[in-house]
N, C-alpha and C positions, 0 to 999 in steps of 0.2 A: 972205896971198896966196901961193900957192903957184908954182913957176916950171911952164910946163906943157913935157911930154919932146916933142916930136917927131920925126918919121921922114921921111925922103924919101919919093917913088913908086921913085925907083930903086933904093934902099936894099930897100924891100918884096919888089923884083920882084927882086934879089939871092938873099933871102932863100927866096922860093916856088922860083926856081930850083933852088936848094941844097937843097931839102925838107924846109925845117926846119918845123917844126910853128909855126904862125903864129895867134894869131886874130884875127878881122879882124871889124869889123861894119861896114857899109856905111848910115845914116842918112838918106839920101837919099830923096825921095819913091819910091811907085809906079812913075811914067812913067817917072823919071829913071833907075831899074834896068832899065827893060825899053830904054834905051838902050844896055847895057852898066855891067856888074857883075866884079870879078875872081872869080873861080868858086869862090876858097876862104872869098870872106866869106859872112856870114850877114846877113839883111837886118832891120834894126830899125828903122822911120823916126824922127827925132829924139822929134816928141810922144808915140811907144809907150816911150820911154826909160823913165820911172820909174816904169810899171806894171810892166815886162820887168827888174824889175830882180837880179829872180830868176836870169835866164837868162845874168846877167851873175859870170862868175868875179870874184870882187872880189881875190882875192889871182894871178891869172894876168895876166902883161902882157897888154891889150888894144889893140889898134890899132885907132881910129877913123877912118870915111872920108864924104867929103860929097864935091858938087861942085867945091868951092875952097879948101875947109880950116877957112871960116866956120863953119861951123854942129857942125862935126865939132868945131872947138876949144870951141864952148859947151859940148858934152856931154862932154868930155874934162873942162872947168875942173867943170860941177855934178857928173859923177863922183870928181872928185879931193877936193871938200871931203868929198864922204860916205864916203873912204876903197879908193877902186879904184886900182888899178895899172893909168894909163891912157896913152895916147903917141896927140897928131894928127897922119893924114896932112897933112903940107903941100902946100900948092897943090893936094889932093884929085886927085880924078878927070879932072880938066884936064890935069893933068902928065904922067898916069899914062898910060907907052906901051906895057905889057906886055900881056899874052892880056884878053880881057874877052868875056863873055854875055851875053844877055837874061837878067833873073830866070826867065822863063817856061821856057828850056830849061837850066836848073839843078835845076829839079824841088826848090824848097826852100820 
């Protein structure tokens, strides 16, 4: 068992500030993005995870994001056995006080 890395919301939105090149995948349903999304993630809902696995840098840090940090730590722990370099947002999207979009006007 592996320990899994995690990240703040604050930490994140540190880091987008500073413009460091971040990536980000956002796990969350449909609706839940067209709630608000941080604009540098990409969107992959949890169950497209191991078809999309292609799209996933296995050796780039990843930072995963859900609404509470549940579902974002699954896909972090079944990413870490198969080998990614993975880090969950904690307390997810809930926490998170920085900029946020609808998917729909991100054009992604």
């Amino acid at each position: 068992m592996y320990e899994m890395k995690e990240i703040s919301p604050e930490e994140i939105q540190k880091k987008l500030v500073n413009g460091e090149n971040v990536e980000l995948i956002d796990v969350r349903e449909d609706d839940e993005v067209e709630t608000g999304m941080i604009p540098q993630a990409r969107h992959i809902r949890m169950n497209d995870i191991p078809e999309q696995l292609d799209a996933i840098d296995k050796d780039k840090e990843t930072i995963f994001i859900c609404r509470s940090g549940a579902r974002s730590g699954n896909v972090c722990a079944y990413l870490q056995e198969k080998g990614y370099n993975v880090i969950n947002m904690a307390g997810g999207m809930l926490e998170y006080k920085g900029e946020t979009k609808p998917k729909s006007e991100l054009g992604k």
